[in-house]
N, C-alpha and C positions, 0 to 999 in steps of 0.2 A: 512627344516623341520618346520611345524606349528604348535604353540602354542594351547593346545586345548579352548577354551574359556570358562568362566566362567559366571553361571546366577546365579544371586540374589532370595534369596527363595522368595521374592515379586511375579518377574517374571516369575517365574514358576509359582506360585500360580495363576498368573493373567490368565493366556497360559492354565493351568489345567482348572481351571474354564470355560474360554471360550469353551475348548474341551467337559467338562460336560453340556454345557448347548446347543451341536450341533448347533449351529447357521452356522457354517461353518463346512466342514468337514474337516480332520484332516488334507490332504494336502494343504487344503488352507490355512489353519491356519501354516502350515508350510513354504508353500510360504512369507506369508503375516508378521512374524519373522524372516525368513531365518533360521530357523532350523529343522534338521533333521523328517519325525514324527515317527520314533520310539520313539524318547525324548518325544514327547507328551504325546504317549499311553503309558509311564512310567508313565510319572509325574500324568496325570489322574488317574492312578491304583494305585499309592500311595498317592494321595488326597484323593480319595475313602476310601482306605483304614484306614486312618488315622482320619477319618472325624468325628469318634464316639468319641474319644479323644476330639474331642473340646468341649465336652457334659458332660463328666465326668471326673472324678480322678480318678474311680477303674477299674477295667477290667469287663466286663459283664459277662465273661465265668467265672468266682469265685463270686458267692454272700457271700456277706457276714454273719454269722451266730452268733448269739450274744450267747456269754458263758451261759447263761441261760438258755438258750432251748436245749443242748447239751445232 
């Protein structure tokens, strides 16, 4: 039985990236790490995902509303 392996949120970040920025496509980029690309079209749809988080602290969908104007 095999061990599943482990990647470093680095490496993924790096492997996302690459897949956002299409320079290769996804099986090559698969090829080219030896993993799977579904793992890829993950890791890029939660890069995505997450991406606005690096921009802010609050959430977009809730503005915030000052007690004064209520």
């Amino acid at each position: 039985m095999t061990k599943r392996k482990r990647y470093s949120a680095e490496f993924k970040a790096k492997v996302a990236l690459e897949a956002i920025r299409e320079e290769l496509t996804t099986a090559e980029l698969a090829k080219k790490d030896d993993i799977h690309p579904t793992m890829i079209t993950g890791w890029k749809r939660t890069a995505i995902e997450n991406m606005a988080s690096a921009f802010g602290c609050g959430s977009p969908a809730a503005p915030q509303i000052p007690a004064g104007e209520v």
